[in-house]
C-alpha positions as CSV (number, residue, x, y, z in Angstrom):
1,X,0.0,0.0,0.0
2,X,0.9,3.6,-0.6
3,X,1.2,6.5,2.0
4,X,-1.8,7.7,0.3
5,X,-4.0,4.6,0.9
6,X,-2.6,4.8,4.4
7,X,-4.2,7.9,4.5
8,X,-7.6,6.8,3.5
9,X,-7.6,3.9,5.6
10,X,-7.1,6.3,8.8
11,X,-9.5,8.3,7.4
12,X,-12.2,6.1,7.0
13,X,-11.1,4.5,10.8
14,X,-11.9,8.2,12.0
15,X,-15.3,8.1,9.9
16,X,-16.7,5.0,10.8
17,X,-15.7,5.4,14.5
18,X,-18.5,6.6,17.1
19,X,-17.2,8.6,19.8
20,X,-20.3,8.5,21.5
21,X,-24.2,10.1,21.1
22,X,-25.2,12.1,24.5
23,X,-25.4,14.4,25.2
24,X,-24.6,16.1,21.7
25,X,-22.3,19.0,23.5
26,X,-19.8,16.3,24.9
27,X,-19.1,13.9,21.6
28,X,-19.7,16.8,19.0
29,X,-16.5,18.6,19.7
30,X,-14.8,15.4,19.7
31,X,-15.9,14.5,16.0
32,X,-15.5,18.6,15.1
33,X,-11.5,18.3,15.9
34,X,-11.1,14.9,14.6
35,X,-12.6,16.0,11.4
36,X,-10.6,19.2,11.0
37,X,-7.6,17.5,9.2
38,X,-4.0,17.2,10.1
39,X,-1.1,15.7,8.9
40,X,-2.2,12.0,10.4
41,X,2.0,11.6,11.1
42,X,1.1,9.7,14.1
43,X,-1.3,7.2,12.9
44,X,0.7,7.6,9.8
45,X,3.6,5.7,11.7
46,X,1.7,3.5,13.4
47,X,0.9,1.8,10.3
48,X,4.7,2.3,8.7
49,X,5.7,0.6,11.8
50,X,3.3,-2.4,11.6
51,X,3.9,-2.7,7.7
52,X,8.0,-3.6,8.2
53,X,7.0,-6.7,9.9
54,X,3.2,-7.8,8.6
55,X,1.9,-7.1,5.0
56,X,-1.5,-6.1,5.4
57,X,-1.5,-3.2,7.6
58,X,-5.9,-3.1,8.1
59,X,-5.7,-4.7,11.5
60,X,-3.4,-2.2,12.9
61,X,-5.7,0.7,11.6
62,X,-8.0,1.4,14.6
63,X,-5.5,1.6,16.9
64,X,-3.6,3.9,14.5
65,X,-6.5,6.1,15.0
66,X,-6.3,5.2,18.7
67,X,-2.8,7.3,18.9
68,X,-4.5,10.2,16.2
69,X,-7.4,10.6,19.3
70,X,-5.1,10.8,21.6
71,X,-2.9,13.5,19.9
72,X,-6.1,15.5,19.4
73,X,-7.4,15.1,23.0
74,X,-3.7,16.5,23.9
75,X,-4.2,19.6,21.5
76,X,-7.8,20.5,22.9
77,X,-6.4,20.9,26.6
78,X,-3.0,22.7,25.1
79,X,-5.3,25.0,22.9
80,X,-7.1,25.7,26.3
81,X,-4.0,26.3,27.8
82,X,-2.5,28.6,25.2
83,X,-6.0,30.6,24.6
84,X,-5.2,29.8,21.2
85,X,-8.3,30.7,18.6
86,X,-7.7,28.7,16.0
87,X,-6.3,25.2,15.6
88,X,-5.5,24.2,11.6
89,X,-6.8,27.6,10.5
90,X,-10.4,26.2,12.3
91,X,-12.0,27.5,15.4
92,X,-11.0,26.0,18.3
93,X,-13.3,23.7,20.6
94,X,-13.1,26.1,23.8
95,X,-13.6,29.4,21.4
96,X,-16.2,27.2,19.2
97,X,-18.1,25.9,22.4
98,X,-16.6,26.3,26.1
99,X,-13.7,26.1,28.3
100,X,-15.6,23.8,30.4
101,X,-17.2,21.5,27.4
102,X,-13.8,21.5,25.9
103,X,-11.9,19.9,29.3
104,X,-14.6,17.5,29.2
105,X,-14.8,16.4,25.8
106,X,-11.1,16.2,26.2
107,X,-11.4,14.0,28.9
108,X,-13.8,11.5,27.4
109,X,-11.7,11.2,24.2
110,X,-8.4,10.2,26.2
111,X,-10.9,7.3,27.7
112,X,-12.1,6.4,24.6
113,X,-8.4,5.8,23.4
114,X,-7.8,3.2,26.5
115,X,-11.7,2.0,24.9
116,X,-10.3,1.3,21.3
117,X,-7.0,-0.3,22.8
118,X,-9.1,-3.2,24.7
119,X,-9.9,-5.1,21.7
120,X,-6.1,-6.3,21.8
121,X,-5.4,-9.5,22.6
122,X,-4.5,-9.7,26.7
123,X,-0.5,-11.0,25.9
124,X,-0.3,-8.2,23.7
125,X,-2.9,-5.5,26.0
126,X,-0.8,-4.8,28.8
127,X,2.7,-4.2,26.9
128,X,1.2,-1.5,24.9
129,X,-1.3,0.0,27.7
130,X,2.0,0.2,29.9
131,X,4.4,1.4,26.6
132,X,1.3,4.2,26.3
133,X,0.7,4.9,30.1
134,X,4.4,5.9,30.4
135,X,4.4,8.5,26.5
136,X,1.2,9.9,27.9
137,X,2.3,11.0,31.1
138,X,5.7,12.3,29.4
139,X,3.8,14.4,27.3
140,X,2.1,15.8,30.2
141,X,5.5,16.5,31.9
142,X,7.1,18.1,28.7
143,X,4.2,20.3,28.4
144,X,4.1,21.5,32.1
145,X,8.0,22.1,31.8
146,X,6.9,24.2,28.7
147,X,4.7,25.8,31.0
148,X,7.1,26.4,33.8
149,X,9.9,27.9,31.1
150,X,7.7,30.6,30.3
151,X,8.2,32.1,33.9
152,X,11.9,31.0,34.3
153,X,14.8,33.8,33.8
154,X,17.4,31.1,32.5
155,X,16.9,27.8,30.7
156,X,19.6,25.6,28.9
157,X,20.1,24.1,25.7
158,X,19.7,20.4,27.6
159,X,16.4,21.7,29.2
160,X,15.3,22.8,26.4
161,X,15.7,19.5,24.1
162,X,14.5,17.6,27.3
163,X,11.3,19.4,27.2
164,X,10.8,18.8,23.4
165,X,11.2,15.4,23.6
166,X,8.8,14.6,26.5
167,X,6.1,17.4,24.5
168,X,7.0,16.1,21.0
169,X,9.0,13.7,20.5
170,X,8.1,11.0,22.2
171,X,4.9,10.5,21.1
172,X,6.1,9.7,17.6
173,X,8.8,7.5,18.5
174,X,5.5,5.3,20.8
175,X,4.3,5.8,16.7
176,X,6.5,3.4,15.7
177,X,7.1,1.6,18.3
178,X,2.9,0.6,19.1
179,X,3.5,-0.8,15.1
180,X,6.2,-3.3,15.8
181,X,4.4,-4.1,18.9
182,X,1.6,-4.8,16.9
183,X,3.2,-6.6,14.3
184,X,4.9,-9.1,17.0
185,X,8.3,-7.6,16.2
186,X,11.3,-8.4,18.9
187,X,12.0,-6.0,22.0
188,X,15.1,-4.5,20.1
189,X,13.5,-3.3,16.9
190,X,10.3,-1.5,19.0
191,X,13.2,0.0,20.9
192,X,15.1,0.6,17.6
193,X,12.1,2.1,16.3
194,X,11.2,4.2,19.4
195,X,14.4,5.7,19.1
196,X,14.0,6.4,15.6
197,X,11.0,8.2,16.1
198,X,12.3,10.5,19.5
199,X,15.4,11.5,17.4
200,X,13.3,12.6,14.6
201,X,10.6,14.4,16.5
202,X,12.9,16.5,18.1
203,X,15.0,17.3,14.9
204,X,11.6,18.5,13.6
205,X,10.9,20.7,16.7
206,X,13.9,22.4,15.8
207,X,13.9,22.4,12.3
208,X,10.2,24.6,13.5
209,X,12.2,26.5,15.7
210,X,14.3,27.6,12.5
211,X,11.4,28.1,10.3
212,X,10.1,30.7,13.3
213,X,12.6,33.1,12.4
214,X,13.9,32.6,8.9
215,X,11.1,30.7,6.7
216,X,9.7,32.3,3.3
217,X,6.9,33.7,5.2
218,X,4.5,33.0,1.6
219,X,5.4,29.0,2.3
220,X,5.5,29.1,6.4
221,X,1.9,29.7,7.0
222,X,2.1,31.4,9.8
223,X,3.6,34.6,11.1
224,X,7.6,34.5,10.9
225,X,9.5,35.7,14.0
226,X,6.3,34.6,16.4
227,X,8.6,33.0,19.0
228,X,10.8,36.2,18.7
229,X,7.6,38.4,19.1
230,X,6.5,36.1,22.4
231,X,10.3,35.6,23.6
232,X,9.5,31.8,23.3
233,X,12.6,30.1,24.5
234,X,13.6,28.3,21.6
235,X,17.0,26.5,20.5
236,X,17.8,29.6,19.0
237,X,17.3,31.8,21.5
238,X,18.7,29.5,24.7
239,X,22.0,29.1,22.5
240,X,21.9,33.3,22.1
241,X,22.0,34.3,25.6
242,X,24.6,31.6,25.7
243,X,27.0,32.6,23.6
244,X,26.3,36.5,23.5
245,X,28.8,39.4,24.6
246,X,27.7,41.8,26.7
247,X,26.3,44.3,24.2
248,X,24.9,41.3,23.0
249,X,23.5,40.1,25.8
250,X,22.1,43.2,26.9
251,X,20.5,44.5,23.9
252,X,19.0,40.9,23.5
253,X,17.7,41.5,27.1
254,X,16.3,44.8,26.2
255,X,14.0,43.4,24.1
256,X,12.7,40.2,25.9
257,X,11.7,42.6,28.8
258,X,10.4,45.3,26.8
259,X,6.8,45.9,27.2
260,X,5.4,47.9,23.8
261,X,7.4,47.4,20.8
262,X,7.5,48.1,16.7
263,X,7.4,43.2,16.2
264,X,9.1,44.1,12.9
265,X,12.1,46.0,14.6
266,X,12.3,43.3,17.2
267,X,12.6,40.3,14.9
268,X,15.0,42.4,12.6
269,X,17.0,43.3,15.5
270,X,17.3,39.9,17.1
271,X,17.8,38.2,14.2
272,X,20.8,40.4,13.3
273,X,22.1,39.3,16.7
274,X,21.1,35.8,15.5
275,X,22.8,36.0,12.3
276,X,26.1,37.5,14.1
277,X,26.6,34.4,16.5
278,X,25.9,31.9,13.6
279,X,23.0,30.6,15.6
280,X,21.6,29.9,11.8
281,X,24.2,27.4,11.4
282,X,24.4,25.9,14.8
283,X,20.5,25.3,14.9
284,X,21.1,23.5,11.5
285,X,23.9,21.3,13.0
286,X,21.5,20.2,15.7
287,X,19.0,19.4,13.5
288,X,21.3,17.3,11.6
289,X,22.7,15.4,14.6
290,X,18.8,14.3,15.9
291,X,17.8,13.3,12.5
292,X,21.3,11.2,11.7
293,X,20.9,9.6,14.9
294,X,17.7,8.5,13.9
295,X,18.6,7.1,11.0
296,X,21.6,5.3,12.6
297,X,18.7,3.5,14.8
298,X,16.2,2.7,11.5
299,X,19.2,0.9,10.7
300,X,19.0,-1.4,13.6
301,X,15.7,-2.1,12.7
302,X,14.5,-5.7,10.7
303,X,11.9,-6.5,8.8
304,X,10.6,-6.2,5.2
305,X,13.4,-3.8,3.3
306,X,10.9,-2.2,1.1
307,X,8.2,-0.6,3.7
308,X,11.6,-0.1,5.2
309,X,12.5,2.5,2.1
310,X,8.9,3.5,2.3
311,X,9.3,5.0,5.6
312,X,12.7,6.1,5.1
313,X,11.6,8.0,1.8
314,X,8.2,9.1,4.1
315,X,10.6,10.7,6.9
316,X,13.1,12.4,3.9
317,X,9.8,13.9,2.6
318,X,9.0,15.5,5.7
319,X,12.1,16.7,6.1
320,X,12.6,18.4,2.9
321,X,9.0,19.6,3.3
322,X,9.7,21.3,6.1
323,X,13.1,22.6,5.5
């Protein structure tokens, strides 16, 4: 099968699955955000996993769309969080109904995830409940340290890629790995594939770190120099307060405690400071260390050699899509 059959098959997992009836106000939302698109990466993996090991990949598809609810309950409570309005250019649940209906719906998706996961066989149930238990509460934790950075005068470059990789990360590499699990693969390749899947999550959080500040904003889709304008503590930034000089550092400091301010001249001016450090090029090297370590662990990985070009060539994509 294709990546785009893939597609359809999670698609018509996500169509054909009921959420729940009543009242209307609870499941509604549910079925709004599951319907509002995405990328699918997650489910996307599960099945890329599964495929390495088993050819036909429709048995693994509803708990493909197992991960997919799970990734949407975690953006309903983030977007809640964030105050965000929109979520894939659509309204978002709390904006679109309530905060309260929206930490409720949210609530009843995450148990309708451990729902679609009891149909497993029990040899093969508690593995990938306990596999899942442990990425679920990680992604809790990255988010709160997300939370708590916000509010912290100093954070470093290994806090930083910590907290992506619990927020991010992780959950792809349980992607892959809930596919080989499925597929009866051996404890070393779900590791292998794990791994894959953290190195490359968090090159991908920093290749969007990169894309904040210097994308084409006609191909970005979004605002360029957003994290600048919030003093988000990305990569780039961590690494600038680093490796500043005091003129440096103090104009850079200028900025992030500045209360009114022209965005454009703030994103010019710290990306000058950007551009004189070479945080550019460092950023880049980063990004080129998580995704070559992932690849080094795809390597390690068995199965059938042509899914495992597919997902190889499915990861490239992304990459160059993004870059």
């Amino acid at each position: 099968m294709s990546i785009a059959e893939y597609k359809r098959l999670i698609e018509q997992e996500i169509q054909h699955h009921n959420f729940g009836n009543e009242p209307a106000s609870l499941y509604e939302p549910i079925r709004y955000l599951m319907n509002i698109g995405g990328k699918r990466m997650r489910p996307l993996l599960v099945l890329l996993g599964y495929s390495l090991f088993k050819k036909s990949v429709k048995q693994a598809a509803p708990y493909a769309m197992a991960v997919e609810a799970f990734h949407n309950f975690t953006l309903m409570h983030d977007d809640i969080m964030d105050n965000a309005p929109l979520r894939r250019g659509n309204v978002t649940v709390h904006e679109k109904w309530n905060v309260n209906t929206a930490i409720l719906s949210g609530d009843v998706m995450l148990v309708k995830v451990y729902d679609m996961f009891l149909s497993l066989k029990p040899e093969t149930l508690k593995p990938v409940l306990k596999a899942f238990n442990t990425c679920a509460a990680e992604v809790c934790e990255g988010q709160q340290w997300d939370m708590e950075f916000e509010t912290l005068n100093q954070v470093t470059v290994e806090q930083y890629i910590t907290m992506i990789r619990l927020k991010t990360a992780v959950l792809l590499g349980f992607s892959l790995e809930l596919g080989g699990m499925l597929a009866g693969a051996s404890k070393t390749d779900c590791k292998a594939l794990r791994e894959f899947g953290i190195n490359i999550g968090i090159g991908f959080q920093l290749m969007d770190d990169l894309l904040d500040a210097y994308a084409d904003p006609k191909k970005f889709g979004k605002q360029v120099g957003g994290d600048i304008i919030a003093n988000k503590k990305t990569f780039l930034l961590i690494t600038a307060l680093e490796r500043a000089n005091k003129q440096q550092h103090n104009e850079l400091q200028q900025w992030l405690l500045a209360k009114k301010f022209n965005k454009q001249a703030k994103v010019k001016a710290v990306k000058q400071i950007f551009n004189a450090l070479q945080i550019p090029e460092l950023t880049e090297g980063k990004i080129k260390h998580y995704f070559d370590k992932g690849f080094k662990q795809l390597e390690k990985v068995g199965g059938n050699k042509a899914s495992k070009k597919v997902l190889k060539t499915f990861t490239e994509e992304l990459i160059a899509r993004q870059s």
